[in-house]
DODO-977954 format. One line per field, with one value per residue (C-alpha): residue number from 1; residue in one letter; x, y, z. Coordinates in steps of 0.001 Angstrom, whole numbers, plus 500000, padded with zeros to 6 digits. Layout:
// DODO-977954
nr [NUM:...]
rest [A:...]
east [X:...]
north [Y:...]
up [Z:...]
***
This chain:
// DODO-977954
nr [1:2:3:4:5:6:7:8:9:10:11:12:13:14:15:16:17:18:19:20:21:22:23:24:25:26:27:28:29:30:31:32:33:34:35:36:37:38:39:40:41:42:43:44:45:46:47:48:49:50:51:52:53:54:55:56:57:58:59:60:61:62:63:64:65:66:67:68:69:70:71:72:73:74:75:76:77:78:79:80:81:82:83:84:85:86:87:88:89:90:91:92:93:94:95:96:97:98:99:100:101:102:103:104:105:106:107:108:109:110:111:112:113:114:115:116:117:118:119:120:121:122:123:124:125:126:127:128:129:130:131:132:133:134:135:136:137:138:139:140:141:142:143:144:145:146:147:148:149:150:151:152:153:154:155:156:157:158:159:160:161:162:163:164:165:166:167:168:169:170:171:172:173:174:175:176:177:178:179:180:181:182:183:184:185:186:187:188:189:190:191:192:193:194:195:196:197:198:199:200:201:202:203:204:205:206:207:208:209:210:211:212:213:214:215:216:217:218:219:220:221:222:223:224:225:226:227:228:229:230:231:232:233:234:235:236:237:238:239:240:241:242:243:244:245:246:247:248:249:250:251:252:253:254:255:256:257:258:259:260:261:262:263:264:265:266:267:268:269:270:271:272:273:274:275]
rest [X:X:X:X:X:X:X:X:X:X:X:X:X:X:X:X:X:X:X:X:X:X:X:X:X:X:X:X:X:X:X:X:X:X:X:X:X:X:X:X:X:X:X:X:X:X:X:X:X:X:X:X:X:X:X:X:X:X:X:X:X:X:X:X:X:X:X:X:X:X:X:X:X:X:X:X:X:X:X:X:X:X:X:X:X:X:X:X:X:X:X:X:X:X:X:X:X:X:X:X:X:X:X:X:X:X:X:X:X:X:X:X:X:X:X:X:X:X:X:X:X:X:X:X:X:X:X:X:X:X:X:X:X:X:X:X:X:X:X:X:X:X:X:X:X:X:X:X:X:X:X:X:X:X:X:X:X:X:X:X:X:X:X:X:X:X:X:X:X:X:X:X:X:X:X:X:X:X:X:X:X:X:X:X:X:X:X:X:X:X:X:X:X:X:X:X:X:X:X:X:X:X:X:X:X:X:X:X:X:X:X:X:X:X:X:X:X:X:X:X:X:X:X:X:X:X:X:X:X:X:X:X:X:X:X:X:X:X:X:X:X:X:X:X:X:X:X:X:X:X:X:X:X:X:X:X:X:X:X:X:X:X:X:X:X:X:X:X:X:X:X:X:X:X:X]
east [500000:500938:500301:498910:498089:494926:495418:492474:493942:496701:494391:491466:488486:486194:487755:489789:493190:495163:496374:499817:501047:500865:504916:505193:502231:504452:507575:506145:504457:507126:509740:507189:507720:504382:504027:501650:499557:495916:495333:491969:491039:490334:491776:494692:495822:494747:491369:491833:490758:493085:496258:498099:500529:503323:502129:501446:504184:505835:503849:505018:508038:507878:505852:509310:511796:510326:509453:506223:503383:499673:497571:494198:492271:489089:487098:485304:481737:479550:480097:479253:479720:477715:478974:475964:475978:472113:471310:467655:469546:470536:472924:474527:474561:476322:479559:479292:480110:482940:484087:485290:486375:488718:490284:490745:493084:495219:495451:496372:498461:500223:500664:497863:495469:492442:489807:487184:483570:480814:477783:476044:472650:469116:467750:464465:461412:463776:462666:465465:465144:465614:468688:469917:469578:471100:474305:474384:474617:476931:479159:478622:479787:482594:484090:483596:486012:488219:488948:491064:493362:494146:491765:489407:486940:486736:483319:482884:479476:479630:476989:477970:477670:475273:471986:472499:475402:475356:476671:477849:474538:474038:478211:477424:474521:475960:478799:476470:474220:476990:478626:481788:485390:486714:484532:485653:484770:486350:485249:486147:486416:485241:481802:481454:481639:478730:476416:478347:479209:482446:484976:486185:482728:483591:486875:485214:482210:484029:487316:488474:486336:487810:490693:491355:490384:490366:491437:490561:489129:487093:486047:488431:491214:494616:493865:494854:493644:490289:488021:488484:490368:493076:495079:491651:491420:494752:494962:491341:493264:496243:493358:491651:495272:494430:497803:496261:496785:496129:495160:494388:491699:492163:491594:490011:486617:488157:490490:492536:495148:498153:498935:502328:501719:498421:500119:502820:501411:498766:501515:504124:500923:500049:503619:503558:500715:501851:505851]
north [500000:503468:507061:509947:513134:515234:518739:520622:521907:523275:525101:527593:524876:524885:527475:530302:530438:528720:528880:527668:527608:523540:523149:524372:521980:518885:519722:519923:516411:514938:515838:514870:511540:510391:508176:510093:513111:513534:516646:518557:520132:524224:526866:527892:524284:522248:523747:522420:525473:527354:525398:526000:522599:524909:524851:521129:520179:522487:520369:517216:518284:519110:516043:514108:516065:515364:511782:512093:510039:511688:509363:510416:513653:514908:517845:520181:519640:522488:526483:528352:526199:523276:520768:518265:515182:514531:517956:519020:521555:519576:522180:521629:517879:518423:520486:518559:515566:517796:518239:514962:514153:517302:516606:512884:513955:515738:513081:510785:513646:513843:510128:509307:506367:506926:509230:509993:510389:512318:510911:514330:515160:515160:518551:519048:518401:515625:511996:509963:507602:510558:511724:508478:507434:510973:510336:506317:507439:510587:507957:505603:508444:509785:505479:505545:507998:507406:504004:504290:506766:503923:505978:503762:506036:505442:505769:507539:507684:510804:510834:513912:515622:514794:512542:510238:507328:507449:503744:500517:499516:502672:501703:498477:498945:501774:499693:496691:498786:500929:497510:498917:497227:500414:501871:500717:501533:504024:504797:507785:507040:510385:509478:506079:508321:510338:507031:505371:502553:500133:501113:497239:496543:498243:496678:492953:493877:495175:492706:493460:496433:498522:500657:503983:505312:508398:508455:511005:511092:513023:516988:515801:515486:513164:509729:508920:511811:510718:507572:505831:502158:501981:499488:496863:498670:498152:494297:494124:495627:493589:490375:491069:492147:495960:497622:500837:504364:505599:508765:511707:513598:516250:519935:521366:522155:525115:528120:527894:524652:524207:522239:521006:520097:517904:515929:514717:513541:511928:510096:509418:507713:505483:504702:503697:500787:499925:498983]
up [500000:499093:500891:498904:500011:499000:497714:499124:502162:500530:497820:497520:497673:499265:502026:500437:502780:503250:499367:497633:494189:492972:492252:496148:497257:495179:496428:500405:499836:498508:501507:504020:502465:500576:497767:495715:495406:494766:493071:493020:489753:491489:490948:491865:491001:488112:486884:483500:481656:483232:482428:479009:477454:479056:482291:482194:480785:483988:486446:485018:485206:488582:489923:488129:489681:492965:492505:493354:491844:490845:492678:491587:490348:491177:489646:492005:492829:493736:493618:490607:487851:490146:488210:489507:487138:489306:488077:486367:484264:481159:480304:484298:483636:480530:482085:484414:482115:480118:483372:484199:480891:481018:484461:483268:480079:482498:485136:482318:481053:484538:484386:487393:486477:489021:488574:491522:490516:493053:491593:492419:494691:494192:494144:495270:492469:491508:491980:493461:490759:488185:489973:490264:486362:485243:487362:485800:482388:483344:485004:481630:479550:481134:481978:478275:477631:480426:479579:476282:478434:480970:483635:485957:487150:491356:492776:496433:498346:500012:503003:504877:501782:499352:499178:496504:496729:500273:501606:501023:499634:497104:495762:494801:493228:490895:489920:489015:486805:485349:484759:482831:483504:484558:487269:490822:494335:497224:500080:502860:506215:507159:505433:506909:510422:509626:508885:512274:509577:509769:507972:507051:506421:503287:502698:502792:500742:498190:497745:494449:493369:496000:494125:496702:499889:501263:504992:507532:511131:513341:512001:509333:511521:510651:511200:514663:516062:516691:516438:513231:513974:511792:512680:511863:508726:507450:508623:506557:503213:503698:503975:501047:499262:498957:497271:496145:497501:501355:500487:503114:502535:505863:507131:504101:505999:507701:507705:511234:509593:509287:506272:506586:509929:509041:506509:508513:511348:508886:507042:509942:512140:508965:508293:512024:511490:508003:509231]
***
């Protein structure tokens, strides 16, 4: 298994400050001594329409010189654009869908292979059945064209969040009616707190399907800093032969962080269990 590091707390989503320039973000990752990175597609970092080939081909650059792996991408769900692939708004569901497809280029670009997919939230006047078929054929569409870049498309429910995937149950039942080779399962520990679900539940009713995880504890604390068992979780991935990326998903909810300091104790308490 493999430790990645998610970018949000280091960027301008969904809280403004703190905020750092990506080639900064790599290089601070990389000391602290992670495998990977997990980079959100916002601004200031990798919103795709943003970045020109000579500032991508900068980035690679600097994720090489660094040695530091893109674990995963994710666009940004939510704000102005919504980018709600559950939406009512046709035209909403629609950049939503270029969305993806644009942030999975450029994590192929960058050299990642995993690409996380919110399946979006039903909006009131929706049916959840209506919701529910608009994000299967948005996550159809965008496996489609993720697969001939080497992309699998990693599905998270997001409880705390949104109303739509919300468990174990909701997972599985997207990936059996999507039913495309490259759409796997994730899973955050952070949501399985706000249902009071087990996290290894997860990690033996998925097996093979599950592909990333996001860790984080309590008010999106590091792990170790609050309830989440750990040390169960990680003897369920080694059971069921898990050798994906760790990734932390941690602090981005608020303003009063420190970055730096998050990610290390984060990835020097995992290292800990995983030795």
């Amino acid at each position: 298994m493999k430790l990645a590091f998610n970018t949000w707390v280091y960027s301008s989503f969904p809280v403004w400050v703190p905020a750092y320039p990506l080639e900064e973000v790599i290089k601070r990752i990389a000391r602290i001594g992670y495998d990977g990175i997990e980079i959100g597609a916002a601004s200031p970092h990798a919103y795709p329409e943003y970045l020109t080939k000579e500032r991508r081909r900068e980035i690679r650059q600097v994720l090489d010189d660094n040695g530091l792996a893109v674990s995963s991408m994710l666009p940004a769900p939510g704000g102005g654009p919504g980018f709600n692939v559950a939406s009512a708004n046709p035209l909403e569901r629609a950049g939503a869908i270029d969305q993806y497809k644009q942030v999975a280029e450029l994590c192929a670009e960058w050299g990642g292979k995993t690409l996380l997919y919110v399946a979006g939230w039903q909006v009131y006047g929706t049916s959840r059945d209506q919701a529910w078929a608009w994000s299967r054929e948005a996550l159809m569409e965008i496996a489609d064209f993720a697969r001939p870049l080497g992309i699998t498309v990693a599905v998270e429910p997001t409880a705390s969040d949104s109303n739509l995937v919300d468990d174990c149950d909701d997972l599985i039942t997207m990936l059996a009616e999507v039913d495309r080779p490259n759409v796997k399962a994730m899973f955050d520990t952070f949501h399985t707190l706000y249902r009071n679900e087990v996290p290894t539940d997860y990690v033996h009713r998925l097996g093979r399907d599950l592909t990333h995880i996001h860790l984080a504890d309590v008010n999106r604390e590091p792990p170790g800093s609050g309830v989440v068992d750990y040390r169960s979780l990680l003897d369920a991935l080694k059971t069921e032969g898990f050798d994906g990326y760790l990734t932390m998903e941690i602090g981005f909810n608020r303003r009063n962080v420190e970055p730096d300091d998050l990610a290390r104790r984060a990835h020097d308490y995992i290292r800990s269990l995983l030795a």
